[in-house]
N, CA, C and O of each residue as an XYZ file, in Angstrom:
296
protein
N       0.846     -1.151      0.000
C       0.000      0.000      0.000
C       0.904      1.229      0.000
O       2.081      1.312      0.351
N       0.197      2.032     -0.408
C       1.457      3.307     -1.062
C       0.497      4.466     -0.323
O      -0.682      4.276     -0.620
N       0.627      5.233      0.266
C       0.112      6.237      1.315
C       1.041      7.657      1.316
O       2.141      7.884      1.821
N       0.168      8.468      0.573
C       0.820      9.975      0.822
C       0.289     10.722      1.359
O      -0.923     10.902      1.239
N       1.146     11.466      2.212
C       0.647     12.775      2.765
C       0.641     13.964      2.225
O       1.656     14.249      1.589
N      -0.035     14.602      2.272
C      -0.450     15.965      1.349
C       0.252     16.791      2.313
O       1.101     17.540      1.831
N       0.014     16.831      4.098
C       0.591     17.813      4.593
C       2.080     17.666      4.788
O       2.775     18.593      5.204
N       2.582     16.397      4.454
C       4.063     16.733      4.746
C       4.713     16.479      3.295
O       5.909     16.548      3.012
N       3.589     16.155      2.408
C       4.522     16.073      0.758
C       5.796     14.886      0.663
O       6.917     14.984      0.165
N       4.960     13.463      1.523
C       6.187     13.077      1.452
C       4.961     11.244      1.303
O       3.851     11.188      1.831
N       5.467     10.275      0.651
C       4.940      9.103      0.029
C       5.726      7.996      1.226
O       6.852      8.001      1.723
N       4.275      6.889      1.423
C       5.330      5.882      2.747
C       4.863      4.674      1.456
O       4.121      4.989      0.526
N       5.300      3.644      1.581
C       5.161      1.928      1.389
C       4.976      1.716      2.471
O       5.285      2.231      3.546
N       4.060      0.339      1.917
C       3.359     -0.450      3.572
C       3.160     -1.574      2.630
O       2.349     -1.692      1.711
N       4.217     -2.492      3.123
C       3.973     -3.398      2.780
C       3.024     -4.638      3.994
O       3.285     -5.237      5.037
N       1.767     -4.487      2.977
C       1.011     -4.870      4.678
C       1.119     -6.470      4.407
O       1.135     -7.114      5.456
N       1.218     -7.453      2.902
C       1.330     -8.418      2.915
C       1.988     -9.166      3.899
O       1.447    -10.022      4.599
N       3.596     -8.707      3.956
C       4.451     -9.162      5.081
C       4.299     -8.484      6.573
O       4.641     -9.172      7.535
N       3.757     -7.051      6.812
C       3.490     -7.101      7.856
C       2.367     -7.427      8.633
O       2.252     -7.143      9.826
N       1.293     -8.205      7.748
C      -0.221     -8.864      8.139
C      -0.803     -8.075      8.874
O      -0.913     -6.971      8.342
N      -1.319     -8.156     10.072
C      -2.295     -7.165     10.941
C      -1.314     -5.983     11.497
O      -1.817     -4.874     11.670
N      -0.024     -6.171     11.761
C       0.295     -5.208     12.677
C       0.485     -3.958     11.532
O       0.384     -2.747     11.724
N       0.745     -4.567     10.486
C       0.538     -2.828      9.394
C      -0.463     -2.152      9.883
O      -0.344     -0.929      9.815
N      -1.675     -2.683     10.486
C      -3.014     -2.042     10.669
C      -3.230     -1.863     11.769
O      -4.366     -1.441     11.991
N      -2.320     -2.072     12.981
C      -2.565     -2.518     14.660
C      -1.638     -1.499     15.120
O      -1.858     -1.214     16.297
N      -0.650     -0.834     14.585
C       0.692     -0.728     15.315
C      -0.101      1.006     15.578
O      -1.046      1.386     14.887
N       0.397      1.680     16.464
C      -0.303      2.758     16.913
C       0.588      4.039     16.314
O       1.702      3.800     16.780
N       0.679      5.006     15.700
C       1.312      6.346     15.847
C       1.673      6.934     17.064
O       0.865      6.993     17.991
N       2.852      7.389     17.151
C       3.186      7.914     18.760
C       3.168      8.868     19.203
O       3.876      9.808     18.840
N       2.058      8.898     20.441
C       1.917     10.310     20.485
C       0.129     10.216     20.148
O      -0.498     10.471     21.176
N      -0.440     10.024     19.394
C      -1.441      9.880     19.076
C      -2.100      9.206     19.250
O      -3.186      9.630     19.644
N      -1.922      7.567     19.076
C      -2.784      6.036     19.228
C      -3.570      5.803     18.109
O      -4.251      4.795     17.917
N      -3.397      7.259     16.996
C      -4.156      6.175     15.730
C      -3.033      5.598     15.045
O      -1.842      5.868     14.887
N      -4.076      4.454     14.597
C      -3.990      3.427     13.625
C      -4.281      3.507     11.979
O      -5.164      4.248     11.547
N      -3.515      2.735     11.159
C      -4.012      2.741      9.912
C      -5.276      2.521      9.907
O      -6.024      3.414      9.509
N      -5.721      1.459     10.286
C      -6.901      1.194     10.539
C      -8.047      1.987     10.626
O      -9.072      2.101      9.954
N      -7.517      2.595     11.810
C      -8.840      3.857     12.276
C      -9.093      4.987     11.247
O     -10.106      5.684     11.209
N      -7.613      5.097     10.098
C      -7.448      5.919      8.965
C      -8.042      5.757      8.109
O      -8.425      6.718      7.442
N      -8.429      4.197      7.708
C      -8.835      3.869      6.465
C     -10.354      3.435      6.967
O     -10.976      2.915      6.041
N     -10.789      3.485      7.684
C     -12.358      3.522      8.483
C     -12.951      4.650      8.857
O     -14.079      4.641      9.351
N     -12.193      5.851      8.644
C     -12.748      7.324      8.886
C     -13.294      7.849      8.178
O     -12.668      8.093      7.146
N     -14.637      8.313      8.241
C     -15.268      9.223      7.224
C     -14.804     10.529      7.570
O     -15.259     11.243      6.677
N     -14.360     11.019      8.111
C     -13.530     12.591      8.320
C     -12.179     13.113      7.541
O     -11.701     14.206      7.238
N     -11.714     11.286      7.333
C     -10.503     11.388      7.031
C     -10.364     11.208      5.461
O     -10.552     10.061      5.056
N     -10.019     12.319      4.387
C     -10.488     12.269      3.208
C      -8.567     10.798      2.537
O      -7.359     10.669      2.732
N      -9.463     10.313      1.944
C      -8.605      9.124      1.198
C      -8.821      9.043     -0.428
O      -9.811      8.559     -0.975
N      -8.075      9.422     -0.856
C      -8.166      8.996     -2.893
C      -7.883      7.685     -3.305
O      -7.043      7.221     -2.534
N      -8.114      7.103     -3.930
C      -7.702      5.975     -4.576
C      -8.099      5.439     -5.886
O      -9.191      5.745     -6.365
N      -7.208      4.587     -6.548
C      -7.246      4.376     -8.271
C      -7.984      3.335     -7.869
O      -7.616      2.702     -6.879
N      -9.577      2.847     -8.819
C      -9.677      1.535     -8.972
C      -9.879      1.134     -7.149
O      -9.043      0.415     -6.600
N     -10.760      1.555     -6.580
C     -10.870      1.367     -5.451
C     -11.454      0.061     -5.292
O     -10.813     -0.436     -4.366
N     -12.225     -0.684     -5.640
C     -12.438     -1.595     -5.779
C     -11.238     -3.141     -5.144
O     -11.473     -3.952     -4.248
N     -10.343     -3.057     -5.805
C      -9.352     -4.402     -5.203
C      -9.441     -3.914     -3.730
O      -9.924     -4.544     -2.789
N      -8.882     -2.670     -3.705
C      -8.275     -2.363     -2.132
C      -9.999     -2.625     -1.114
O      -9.920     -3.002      0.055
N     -11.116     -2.417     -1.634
C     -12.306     -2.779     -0.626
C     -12.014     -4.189     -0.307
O     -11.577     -4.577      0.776
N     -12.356     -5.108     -1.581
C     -12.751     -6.457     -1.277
C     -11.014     -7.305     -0.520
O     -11.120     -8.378      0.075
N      -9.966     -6.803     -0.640
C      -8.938     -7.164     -0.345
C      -8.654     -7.000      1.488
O      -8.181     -7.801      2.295
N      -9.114     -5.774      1.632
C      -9.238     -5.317      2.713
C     -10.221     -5.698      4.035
O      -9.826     -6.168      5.103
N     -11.760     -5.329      3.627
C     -12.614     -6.443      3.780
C     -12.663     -8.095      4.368
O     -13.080     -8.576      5.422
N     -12.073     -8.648      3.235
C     -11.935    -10.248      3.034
C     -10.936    -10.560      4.220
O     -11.078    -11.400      5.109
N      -9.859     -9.653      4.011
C      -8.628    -10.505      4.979
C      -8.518     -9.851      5.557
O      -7.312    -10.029      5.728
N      -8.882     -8.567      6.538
C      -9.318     -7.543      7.535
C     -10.184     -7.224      8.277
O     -10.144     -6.874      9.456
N     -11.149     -7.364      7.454
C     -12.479     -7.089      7.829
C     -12.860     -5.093      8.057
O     -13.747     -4.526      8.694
N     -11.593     -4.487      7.110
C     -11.725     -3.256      7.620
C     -12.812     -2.876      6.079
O     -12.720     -3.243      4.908
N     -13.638     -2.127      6.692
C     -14.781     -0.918      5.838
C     -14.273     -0.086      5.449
O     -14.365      0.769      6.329
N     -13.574      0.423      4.404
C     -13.414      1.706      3.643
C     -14.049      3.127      3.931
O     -14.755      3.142      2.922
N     -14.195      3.753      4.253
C     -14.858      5.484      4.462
C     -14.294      5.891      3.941
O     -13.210      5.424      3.591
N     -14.812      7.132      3.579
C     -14.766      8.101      3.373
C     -13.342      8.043      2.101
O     -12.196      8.478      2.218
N     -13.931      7.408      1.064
C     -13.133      7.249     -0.036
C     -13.355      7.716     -1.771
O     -14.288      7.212     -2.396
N     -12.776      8.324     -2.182
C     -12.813      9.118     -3.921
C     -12.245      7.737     -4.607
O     -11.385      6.959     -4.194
N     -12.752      7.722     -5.375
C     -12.225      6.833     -6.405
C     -11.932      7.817     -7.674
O     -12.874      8.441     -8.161
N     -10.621      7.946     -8.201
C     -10.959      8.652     -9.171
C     -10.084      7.847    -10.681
O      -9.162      8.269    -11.378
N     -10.930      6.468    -10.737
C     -10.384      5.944    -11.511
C     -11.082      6.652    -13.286
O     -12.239      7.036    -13.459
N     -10.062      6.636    -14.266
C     -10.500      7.050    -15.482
C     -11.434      6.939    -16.147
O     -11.476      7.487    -17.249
């Protein structure tokens, strides 16, 4: 998973295959959110190509719900 920030202008990798749940468990410091709680936020605005894989992928072997998501496939 490829994750950019707009406010710091800067792109992470997450490779969540090899890191399985804790890609999604591990807390920010200082804060206590989670990817998780990121990609389940309707507050929290998210873009994505072809949103579709990343639901049912996510979903299936997560069980996490998508919010608050743009798809702005072509």
């Amino acid at each position: 998973m490829t994750i950019y920030l707009l406010s710091r202008q800067h792109a992470y990798l997450i490779d969540v295959q090899a890191l399985q749940r804790r890609a999604l468990r591990t807390q920010i410091p200082n804060g206590g959110l989670t990817l998780r709680r990121v990609l389940e936020s309707q507050e929290r605005r998210k873009v994505l190509f072809d949103v579709r894989n990343y639901l049912d992928a996510l979903y299936f072997h997560y069980g996490i719900h998508l919010c608050g998501v743009g798809d702005v496939q072509l």
